[in-house]
Residue frames as a rotation matrix with the C-alpha (Angstrom) as fourth column:
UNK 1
-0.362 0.145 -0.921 30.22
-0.369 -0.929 -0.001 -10.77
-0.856 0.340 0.390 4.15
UNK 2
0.679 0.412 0.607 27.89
0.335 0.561 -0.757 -11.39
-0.653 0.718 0.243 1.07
UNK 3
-0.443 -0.712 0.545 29.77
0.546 0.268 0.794 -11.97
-0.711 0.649 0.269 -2.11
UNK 4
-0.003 0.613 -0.790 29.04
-0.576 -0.647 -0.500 -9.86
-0.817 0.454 0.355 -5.39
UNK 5
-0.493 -0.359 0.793 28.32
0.251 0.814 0.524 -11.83
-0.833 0.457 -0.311 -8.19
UNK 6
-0.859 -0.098 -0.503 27.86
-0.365 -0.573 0.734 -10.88
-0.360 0.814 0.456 -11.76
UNK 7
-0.154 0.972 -0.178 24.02
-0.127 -0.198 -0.972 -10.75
-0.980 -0.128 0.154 -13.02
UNK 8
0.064 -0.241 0.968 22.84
0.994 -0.068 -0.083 -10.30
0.086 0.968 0.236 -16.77
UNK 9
0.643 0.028 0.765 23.80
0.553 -0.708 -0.439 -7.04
0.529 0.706 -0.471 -18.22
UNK 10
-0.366 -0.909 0.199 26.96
0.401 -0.348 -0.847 -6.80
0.839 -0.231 0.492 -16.00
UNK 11
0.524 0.492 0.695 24.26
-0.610 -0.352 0.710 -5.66
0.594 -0.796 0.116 -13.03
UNK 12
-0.922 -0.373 -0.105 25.25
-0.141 0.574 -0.806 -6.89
0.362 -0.729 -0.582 -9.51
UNK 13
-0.220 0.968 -0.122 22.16
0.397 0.203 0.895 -8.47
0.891 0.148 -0.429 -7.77
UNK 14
0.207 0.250 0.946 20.56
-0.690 -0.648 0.322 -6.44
0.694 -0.719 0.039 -4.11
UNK 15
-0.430 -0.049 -0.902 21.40
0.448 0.855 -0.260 -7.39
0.784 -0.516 -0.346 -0.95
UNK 16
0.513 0.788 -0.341 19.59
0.791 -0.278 0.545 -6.73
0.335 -0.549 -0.766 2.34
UNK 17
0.457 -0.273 -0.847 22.06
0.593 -0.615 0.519 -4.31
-0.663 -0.739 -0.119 3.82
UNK 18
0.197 -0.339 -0.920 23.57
-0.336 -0.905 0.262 -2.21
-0.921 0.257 -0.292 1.17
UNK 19
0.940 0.024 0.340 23.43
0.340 -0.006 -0.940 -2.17
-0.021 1.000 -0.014 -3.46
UNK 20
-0.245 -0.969 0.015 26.70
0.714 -0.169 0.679 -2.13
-0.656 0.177 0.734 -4.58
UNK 21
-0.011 -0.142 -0.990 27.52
-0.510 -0.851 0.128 0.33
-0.860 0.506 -0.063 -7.43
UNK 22
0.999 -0.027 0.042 26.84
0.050 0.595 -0.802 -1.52
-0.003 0.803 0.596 -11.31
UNK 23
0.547 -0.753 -0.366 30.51
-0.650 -0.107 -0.752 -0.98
0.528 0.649 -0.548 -11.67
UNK 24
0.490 0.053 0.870 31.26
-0.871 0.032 0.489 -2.92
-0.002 -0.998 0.062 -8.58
UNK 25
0.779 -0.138 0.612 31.68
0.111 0.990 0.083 -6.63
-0.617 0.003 0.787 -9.75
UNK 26
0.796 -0.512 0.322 34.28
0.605 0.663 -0.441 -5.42
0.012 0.546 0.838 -12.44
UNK 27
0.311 -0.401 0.861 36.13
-0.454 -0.859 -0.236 -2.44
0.835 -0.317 -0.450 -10.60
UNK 28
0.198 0.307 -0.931 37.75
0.738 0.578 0.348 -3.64
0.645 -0.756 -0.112 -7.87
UNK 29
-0.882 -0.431 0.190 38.24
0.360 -0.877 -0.318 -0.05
0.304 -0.212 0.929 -6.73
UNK 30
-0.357 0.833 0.423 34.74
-0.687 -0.541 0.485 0.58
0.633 -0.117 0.766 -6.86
UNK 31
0.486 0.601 -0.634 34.20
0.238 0.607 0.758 -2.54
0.841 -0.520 0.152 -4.92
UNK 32
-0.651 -0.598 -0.468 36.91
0.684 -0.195 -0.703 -1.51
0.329 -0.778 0.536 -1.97
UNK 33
-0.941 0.190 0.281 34.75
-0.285 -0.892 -0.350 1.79
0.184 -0.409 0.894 -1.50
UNK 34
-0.371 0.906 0.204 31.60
-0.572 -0.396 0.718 0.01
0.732 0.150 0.665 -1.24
UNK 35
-0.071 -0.534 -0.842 33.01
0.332 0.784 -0.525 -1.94
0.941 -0.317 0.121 0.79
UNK 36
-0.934 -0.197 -0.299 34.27
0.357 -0.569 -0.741 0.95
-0.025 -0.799 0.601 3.41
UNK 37
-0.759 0.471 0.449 30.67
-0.441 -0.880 0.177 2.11
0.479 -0.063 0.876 2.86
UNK 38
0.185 0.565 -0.804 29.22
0.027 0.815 0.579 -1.04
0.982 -0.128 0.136 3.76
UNK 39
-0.504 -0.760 -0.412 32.08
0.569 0.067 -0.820 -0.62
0.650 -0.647 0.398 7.02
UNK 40
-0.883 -0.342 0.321 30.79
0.249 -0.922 -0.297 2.39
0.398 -0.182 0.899 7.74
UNK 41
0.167 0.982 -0.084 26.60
-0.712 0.179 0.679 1.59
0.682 -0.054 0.730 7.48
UNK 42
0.710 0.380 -0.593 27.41
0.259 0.643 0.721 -0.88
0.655 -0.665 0.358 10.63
UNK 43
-0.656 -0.752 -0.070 29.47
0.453 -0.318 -0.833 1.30
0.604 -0.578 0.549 12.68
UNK 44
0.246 0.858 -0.451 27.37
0.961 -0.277 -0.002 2.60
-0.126 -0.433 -0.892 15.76
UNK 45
0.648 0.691 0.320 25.88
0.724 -0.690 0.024 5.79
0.238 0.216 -0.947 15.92
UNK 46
0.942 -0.277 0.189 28.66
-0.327 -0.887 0.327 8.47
0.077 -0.369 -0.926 16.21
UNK 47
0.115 -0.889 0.444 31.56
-0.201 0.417 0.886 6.31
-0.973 -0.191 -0.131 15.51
UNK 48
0.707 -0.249 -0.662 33.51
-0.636 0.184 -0.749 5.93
0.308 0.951 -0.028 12.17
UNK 49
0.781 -0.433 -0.450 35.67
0.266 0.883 -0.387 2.68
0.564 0.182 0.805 10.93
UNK 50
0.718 -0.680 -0.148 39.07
-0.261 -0.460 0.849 3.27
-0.645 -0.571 -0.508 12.57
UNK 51
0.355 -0.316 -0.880 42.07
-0.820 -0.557 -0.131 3.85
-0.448 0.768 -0.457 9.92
UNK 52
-0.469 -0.853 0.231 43.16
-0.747 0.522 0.411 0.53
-0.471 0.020 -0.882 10.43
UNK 53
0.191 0.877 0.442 39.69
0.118 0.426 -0.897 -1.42
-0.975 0.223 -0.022 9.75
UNK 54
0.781 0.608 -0.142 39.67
-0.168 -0.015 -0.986 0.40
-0.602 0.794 0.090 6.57
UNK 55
-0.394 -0.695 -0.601 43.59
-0.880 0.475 0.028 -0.73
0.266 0.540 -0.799 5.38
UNK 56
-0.814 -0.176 0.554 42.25
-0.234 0.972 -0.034 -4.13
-0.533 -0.157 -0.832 5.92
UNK 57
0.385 0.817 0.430 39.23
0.207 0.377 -0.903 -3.91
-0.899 0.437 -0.024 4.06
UNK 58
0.768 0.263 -0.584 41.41
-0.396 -0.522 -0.755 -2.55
-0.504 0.811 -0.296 1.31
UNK 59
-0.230 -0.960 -0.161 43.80
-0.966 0.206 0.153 -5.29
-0.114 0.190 -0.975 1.24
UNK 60
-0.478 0.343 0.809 41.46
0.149 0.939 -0.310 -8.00
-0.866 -0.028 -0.500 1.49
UNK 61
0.553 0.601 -0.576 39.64
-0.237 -0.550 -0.801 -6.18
-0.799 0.580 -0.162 -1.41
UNK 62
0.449 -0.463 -0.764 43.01
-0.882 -0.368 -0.295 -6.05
-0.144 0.806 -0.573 -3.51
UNK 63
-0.374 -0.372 0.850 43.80
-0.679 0.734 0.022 -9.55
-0.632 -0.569 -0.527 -2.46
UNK 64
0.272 0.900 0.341 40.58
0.118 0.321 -0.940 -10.82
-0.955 0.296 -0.019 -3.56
UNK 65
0.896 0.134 -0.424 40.97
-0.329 -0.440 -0.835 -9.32
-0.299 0.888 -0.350 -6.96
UNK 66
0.032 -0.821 -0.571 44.70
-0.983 0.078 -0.167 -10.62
0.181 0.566 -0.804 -7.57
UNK 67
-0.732 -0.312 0.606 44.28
-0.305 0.945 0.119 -14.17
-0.610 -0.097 -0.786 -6.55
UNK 68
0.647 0.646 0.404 41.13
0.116 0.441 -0.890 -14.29
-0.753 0.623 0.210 -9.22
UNK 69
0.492 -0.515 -0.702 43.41
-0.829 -0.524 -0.197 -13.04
-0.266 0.678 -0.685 -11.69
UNK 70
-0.035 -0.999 0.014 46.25
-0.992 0.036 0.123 -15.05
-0.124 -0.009 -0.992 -11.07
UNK 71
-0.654 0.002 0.756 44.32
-0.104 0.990 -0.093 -18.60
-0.749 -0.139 -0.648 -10.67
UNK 72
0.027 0.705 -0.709 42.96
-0.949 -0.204 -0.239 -19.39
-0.313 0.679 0.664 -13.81
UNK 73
0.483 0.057 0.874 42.13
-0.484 0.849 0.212 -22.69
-0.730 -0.525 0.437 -14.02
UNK 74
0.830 -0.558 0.008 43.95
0.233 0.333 -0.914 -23.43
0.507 0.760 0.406 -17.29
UNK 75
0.386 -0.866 0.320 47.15
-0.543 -0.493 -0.680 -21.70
0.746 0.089 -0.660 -15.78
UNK 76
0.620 -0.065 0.782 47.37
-0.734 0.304 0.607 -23.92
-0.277 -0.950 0.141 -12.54
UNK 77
-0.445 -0.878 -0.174 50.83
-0.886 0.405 0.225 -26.17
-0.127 0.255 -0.959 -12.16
UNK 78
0.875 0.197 -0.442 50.78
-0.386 0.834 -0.394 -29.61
0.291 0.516 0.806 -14.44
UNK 79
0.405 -0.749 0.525 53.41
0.021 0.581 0.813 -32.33
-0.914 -0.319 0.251 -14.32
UNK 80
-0.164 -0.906 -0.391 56.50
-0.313 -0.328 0.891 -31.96
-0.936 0.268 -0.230 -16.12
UNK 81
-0.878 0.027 0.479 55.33
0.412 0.553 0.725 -34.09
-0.245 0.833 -0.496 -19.03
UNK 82
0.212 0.955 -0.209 52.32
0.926 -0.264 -0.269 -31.41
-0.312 -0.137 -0.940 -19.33
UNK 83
-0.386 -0.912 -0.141 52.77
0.720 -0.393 0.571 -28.66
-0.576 0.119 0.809 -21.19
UNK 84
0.214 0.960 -0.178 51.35
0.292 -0.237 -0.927 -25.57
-0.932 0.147 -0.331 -23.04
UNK 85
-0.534 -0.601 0.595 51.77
0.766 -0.045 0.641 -24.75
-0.358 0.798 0.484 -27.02
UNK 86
0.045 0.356 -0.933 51.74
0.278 -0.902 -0.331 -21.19
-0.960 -0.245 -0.139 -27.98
UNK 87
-0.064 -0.103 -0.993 52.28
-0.825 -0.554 0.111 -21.71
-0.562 0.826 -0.049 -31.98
UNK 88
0.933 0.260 0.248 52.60
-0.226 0.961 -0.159 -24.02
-0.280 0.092 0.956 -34.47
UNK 89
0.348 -0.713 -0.609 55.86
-0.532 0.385 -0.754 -23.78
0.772 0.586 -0.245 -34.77
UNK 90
-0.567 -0.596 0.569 56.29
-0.824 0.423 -0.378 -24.89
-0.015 -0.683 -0.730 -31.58
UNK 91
0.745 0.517 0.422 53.48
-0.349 0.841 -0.414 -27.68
-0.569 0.161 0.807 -31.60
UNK 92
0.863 -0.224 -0.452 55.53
-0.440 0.104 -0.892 -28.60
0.247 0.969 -0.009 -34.37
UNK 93
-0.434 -0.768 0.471 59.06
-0.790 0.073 -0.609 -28.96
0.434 -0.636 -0.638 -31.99
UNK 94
-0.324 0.133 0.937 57.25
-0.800 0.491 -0.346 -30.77
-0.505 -0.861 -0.053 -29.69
UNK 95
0.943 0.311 0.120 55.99
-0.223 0.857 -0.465 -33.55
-0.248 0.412 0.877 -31.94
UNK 96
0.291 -0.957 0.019 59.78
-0.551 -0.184 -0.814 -33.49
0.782 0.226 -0.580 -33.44
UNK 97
-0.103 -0.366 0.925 60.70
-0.887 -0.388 -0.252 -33.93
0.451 -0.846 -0.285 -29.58
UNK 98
0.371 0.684 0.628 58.70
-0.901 0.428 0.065 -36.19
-0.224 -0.591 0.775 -28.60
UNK 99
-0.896 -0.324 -0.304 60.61
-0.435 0.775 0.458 -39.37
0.087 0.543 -0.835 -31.16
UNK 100
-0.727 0.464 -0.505 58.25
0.165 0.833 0.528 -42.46
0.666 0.300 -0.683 -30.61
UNK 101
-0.748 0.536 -0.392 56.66
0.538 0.144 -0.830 -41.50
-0.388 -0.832 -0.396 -27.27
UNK 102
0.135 0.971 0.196 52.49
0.966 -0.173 0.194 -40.70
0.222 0.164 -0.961 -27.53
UNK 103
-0.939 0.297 -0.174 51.70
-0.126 -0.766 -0.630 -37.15
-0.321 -0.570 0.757 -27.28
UNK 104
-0.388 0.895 -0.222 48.24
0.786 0.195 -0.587 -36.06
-0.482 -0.402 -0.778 -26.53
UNK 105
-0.974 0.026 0.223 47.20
-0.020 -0.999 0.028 -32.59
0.224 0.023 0.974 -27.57
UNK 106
-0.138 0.966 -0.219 44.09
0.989 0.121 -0.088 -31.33
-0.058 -0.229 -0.972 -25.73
UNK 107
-0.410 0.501 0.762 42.02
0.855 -0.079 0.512 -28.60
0.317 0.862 -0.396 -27.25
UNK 108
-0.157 0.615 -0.773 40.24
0.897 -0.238 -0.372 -25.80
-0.413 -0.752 -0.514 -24.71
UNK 109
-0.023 0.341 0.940 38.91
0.260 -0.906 0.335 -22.63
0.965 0.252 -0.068 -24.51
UNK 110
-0.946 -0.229 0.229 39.13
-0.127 -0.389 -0.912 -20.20
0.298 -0.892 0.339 -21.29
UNK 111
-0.785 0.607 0.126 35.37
-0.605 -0.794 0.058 -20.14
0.135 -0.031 0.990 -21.67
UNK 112
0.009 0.393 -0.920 34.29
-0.468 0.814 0.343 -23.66
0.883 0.428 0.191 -22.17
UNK 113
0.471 0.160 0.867 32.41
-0.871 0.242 0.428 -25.04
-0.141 -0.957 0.253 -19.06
UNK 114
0.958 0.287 0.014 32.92
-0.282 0.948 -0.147 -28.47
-0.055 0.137 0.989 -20.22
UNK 115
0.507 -0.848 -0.155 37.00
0.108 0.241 -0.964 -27.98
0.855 0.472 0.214 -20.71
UNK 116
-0.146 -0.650 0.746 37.56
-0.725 -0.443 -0.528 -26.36
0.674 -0.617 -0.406 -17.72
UNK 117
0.775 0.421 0.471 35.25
-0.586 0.756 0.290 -29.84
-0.234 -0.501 0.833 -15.94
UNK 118
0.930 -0.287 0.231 37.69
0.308 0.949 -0.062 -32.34
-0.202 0.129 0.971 -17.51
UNK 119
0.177 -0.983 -0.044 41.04
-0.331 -0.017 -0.944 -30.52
0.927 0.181 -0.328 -17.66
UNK 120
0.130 -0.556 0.821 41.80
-0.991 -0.098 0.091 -31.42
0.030 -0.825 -0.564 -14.01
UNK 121
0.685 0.191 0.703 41.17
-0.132 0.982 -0.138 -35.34
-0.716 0.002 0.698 -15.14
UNK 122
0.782 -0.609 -0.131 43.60
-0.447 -0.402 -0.799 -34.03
0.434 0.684 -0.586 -17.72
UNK 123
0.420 -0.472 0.775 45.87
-0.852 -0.499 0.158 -33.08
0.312 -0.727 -0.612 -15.45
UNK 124
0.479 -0.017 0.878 45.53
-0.751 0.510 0.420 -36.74
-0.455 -0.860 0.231 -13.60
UNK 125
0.933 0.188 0.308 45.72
0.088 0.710 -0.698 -38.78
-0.350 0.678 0.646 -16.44
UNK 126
0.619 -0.785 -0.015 49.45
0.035 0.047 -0.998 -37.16
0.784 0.618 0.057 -17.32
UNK 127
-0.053 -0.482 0.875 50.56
-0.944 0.309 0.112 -37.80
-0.324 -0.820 -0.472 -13.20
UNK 128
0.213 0.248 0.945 49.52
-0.603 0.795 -0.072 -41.19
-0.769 -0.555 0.318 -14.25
UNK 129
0.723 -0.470 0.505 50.91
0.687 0.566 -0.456 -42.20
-0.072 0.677 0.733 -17.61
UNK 130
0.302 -0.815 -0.495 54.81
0.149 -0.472 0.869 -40.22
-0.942 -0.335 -0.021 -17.38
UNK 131
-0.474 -0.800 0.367 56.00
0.189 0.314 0.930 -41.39
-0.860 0.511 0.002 -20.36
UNK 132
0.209 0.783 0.586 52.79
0.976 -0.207 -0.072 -39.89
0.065 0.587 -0.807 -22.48
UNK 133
-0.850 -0.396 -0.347 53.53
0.484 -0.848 -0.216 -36.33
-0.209 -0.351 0.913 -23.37
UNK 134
0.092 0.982 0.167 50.40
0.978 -0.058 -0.198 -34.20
-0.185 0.182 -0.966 -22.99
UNK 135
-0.689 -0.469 0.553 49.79
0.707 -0.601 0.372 -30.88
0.158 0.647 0.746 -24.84
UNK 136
0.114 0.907 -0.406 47.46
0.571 -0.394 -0.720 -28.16
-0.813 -0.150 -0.563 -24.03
UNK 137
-0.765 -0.105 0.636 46.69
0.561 -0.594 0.576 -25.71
0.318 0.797 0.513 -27.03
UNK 138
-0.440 0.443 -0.781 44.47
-0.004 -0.871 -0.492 -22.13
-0.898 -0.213 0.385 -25.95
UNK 139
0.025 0.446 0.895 41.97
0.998 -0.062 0.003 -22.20
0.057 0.893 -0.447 -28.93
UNK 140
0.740 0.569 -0.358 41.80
0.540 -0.821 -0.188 -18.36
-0.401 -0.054 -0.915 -28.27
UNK 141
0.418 -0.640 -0.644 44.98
-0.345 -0.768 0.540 -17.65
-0.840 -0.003 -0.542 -28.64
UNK 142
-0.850 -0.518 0.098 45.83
-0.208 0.499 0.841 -20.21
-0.485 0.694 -0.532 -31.60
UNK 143
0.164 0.903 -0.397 42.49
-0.383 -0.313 -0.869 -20.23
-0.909 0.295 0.294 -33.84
UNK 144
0.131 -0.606 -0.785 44.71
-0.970 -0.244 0.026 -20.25
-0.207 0.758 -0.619 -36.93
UNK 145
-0.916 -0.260 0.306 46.19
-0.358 0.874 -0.328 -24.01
-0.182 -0.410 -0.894 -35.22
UNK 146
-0.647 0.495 0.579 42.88
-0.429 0.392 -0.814 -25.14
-0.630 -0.775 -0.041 -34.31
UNK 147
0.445 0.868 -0.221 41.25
-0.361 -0.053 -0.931 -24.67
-0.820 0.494 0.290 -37.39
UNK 148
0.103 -0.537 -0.837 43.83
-0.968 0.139 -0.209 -25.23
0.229 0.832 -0.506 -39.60
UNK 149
-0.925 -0.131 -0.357 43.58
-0.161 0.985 0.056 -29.47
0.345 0.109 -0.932 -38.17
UNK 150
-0.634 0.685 -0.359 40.25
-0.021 0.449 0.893 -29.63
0.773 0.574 -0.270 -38.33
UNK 151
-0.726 0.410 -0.553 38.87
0.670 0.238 -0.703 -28.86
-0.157 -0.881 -0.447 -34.53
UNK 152
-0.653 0.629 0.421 35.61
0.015 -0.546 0.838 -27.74
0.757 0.554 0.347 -34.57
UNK 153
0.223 0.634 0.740 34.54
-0.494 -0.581 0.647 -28.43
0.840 -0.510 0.184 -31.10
UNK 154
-0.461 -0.645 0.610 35.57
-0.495 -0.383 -0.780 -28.01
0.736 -0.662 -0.142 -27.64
UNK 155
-0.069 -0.986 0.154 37.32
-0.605 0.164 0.779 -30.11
-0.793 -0.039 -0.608 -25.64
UNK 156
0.943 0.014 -0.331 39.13
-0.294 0.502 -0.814 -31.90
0.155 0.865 0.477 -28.71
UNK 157
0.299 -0.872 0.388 41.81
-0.234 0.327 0.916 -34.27
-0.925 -0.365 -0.106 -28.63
UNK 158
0.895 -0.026 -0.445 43.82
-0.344 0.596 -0.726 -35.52
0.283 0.803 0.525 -30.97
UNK 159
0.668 -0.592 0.451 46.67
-0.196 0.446 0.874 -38.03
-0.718 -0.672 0.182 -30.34
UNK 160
0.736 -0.487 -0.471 50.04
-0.565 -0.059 -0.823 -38.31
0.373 0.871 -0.319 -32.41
UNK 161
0.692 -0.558 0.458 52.71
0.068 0.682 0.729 -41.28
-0.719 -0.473 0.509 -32.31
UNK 162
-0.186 -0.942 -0.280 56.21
-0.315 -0.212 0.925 -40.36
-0.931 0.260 -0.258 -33.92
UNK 163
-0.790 -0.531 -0.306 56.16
-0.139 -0.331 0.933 -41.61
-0.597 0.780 0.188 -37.35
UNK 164
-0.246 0.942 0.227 52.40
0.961 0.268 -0.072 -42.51
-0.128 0.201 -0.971 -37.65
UNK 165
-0.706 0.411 0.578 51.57
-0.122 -0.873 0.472 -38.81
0.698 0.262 0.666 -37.32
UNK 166
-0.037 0.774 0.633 48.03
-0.889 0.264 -0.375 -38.69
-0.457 -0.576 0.678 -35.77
UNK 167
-0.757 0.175 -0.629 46.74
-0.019 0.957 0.288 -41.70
0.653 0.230 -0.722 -35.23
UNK 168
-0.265 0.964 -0.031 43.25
0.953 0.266 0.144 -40.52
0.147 0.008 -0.989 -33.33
UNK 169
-0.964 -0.056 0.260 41.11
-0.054 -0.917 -0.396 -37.65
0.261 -0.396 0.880 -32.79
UNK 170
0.319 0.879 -0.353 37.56
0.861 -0.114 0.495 -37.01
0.395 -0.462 -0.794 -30.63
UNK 171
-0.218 -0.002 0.976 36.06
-0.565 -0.815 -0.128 -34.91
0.795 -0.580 0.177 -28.86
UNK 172
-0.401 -0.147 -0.904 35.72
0.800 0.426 -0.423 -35.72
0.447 -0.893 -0.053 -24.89
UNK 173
-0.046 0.339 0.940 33.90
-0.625 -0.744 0.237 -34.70
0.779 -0.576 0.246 -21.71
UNK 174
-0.389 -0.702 0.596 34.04
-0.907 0.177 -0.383 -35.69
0.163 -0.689 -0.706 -18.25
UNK 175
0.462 0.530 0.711 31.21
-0.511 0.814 -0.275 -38.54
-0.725 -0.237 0.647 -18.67
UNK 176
0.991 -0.132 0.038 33.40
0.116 0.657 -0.745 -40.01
0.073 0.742 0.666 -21.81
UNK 177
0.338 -0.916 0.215 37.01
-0.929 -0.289 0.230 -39.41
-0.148 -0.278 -0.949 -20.22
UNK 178
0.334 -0.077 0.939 37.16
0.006 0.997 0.079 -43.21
-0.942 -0.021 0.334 -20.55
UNK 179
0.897 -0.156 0.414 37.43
0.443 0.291 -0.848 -43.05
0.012 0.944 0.330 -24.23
UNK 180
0.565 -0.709 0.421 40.47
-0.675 -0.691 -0.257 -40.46
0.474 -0.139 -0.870 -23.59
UNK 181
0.112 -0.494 0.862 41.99
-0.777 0.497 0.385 -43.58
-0.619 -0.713 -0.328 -21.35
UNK 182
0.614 0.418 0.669 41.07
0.027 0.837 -0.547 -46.17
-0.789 0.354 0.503 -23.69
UNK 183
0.932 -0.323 0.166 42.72
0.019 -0.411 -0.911 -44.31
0.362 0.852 -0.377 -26.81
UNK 184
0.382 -0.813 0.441 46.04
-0.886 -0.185 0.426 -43.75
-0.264 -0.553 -0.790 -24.19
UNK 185
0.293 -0.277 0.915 46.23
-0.208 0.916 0.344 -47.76
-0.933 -0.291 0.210 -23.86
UNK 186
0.796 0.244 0.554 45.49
0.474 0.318 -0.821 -48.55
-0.377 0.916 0.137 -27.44
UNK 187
0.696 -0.654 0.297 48.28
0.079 -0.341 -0.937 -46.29
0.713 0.676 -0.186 -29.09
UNK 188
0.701 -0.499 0.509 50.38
-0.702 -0.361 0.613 -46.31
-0.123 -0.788 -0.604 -26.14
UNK 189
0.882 -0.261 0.393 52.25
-0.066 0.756 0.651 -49.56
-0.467 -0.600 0.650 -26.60
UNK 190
0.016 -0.943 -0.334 55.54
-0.104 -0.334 0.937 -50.18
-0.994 0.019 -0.103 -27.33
UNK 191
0.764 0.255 0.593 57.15
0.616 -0.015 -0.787 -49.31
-0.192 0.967 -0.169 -31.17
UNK 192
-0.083 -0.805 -0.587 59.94
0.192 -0.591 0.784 -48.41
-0.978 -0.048 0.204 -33.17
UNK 193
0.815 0.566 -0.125 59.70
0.112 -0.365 -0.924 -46.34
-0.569 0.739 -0.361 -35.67
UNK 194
0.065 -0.725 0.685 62.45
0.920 0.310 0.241 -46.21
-0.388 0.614 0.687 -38.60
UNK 195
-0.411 0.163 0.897 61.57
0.443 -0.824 0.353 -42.57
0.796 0.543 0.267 -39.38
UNK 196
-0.831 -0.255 -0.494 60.78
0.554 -0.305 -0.774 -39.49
0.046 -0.917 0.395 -37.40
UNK 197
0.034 0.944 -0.328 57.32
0.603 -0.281 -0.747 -37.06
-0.797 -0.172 -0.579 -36.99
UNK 198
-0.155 0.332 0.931 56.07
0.984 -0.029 0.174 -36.09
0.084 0.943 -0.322 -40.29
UNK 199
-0.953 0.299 -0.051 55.13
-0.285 -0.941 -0.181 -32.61
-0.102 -0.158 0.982 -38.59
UNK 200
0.043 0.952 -0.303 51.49
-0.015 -0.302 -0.953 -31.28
-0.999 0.046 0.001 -39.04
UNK 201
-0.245 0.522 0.817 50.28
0.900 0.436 -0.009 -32.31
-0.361 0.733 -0.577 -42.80
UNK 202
0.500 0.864 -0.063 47.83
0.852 -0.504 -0.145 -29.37
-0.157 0.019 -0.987 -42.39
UNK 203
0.874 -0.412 -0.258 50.97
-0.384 -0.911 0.154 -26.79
-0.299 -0.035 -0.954 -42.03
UNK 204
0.931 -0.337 0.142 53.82
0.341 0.656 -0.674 -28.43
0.134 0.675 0.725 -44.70
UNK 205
0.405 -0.753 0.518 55.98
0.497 -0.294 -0.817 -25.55
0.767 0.588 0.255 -44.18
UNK 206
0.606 -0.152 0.781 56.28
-0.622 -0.703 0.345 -25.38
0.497 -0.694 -0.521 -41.05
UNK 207
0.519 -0.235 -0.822 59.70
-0.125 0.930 -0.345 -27.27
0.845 0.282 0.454 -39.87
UNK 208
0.815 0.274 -0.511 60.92
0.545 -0.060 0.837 -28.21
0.199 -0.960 -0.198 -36.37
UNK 209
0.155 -0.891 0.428 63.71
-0.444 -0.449 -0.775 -25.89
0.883 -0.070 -0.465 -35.35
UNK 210
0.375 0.468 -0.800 65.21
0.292 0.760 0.581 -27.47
0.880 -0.451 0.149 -32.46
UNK 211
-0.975 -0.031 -0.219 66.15
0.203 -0.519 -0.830 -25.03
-0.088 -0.854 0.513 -29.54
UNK 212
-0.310 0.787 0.533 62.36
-0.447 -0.615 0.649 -24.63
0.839 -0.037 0.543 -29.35
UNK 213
0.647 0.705 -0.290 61.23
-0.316 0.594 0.740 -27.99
0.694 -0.387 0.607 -28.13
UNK 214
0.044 -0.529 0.848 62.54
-0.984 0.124 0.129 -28.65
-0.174 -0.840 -0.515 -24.51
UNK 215
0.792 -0.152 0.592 62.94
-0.135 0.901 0.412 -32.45
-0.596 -0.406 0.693 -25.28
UNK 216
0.653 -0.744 0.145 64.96
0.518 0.299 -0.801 -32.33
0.553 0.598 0.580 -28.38
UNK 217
0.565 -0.434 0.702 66.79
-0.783 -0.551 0.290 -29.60
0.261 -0.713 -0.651 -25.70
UNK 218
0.165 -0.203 0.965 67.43
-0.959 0.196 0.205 -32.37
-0.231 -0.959 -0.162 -23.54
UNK 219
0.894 -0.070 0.443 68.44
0.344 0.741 -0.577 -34.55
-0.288 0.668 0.686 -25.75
UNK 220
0.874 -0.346 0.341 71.04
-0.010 -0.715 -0.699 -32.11
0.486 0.608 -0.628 -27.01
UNK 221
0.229 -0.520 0.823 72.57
-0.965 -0.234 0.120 -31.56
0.130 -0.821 -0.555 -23.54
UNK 222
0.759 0.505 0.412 72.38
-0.540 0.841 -0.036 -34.72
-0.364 -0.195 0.911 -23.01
UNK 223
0.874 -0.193 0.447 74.21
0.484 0.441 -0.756 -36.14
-0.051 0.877 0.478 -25.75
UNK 224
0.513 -0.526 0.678 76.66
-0.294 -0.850 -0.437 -32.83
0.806 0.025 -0.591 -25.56
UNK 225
0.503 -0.340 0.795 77.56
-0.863 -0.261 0.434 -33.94
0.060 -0.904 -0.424 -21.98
């Protein structure tokens, strides 16, 4: 069955056997019925879908539509050392958390072709260094964050080592993912620090509360047991 795919001005584009409805590609109601009308335009003469036909075109229909939802490529499972940061007070925790070990913190947008290319190298890069904690931050939903430490374009990293604070930032794409590996090694190596994360500079007054950040957590319990 041909696929509907979104045009300019929200239009869906003709196909030989039957024009969806304009509302089609973002209704998926309106796409189920054009569906059963599509069902119906290849049923022979004098015969109609049979009741079942058309619960299966409306479940593959509603299918369809909840597994786009549901798989956004930012939302797909990360290793345990892979996390997402929904404030700055928590960004904050998690640097706190983190003591000496590297964290990463990687920039995105839902929208950004180029973030959504090099988050699954993301992804690989924290299966493959454990002991590196890696941060995602939603520029949409944290603007405030983003701007307030200086990103200005997407993907941005920046990389923070317990009492150094940051200690790099770039931007990155999948042809310069190397420099993202390179920057791992280079601040990655062992170090003890005599003091603990400075926090975020950029936000003074924001301080770590710890029952946010799941390592100082686990630390806690830890320590408790």
């Amino acid at each position: 069955m041909a696929s509907c795919t979104r045009t300019a001005a929200g239009t869906c584009p003709p196909f030989a056997t039957h024009r969806l409805p304009k509302s089609a590609c973002s209704n998926p109601n309106s796409l189920t019925r054009s569906l059963e009308r599509t069902s119906r335009a290849w049923q022979p003469f004098g015969t109609h879908p049979s009741p079942q036909n058309l619960r299966m075109t409306r479940s593959s229909a509603a299918a369809g539509a909840t597994m786009a939802k549901r798989e956004a490529w930012y939302e797909r499972p990360t290793p345990p050392n892979m996390r997402h940061v929904h404030s700055v007070q928590q960004f904050v925790n998690e640097l706190e958390g983190a003591k000496e070990k590297l964290v990463v913190v990687d920039f995105f947008a839902p929208w950004c072709a180029a973030c959504k290319a090099l988050f699954p190298k993301v992804v690989l890069l924290a299966e493959a260094n454990k002991d590196v904690i890696f941060l995602a931050i939603n520029f949409d939903e944290n603007k405030a964050l983003a701007r307030g430490v200086g990103v200005k374009v997407l993907p941005f990293f920046h990389l923070y080592r317990g009492a150094e604070g940051r200690v790099d930032a770039f931007s990155a794409s999948v042809s310069k993912v190397q420099r993202l590996r390179d920057a791992i090694r280079v601040h990655n190596t062992p170090r003890c620090f005599l003091g603990s994360s400075p926090g975020l500079e950029e936000f003074p007054d924001v301080r770590p509360t710890p029952e946010e950040s799941e390592d100082t957590e686990a630390n806690t319990l830890r320590s408790v047991g």
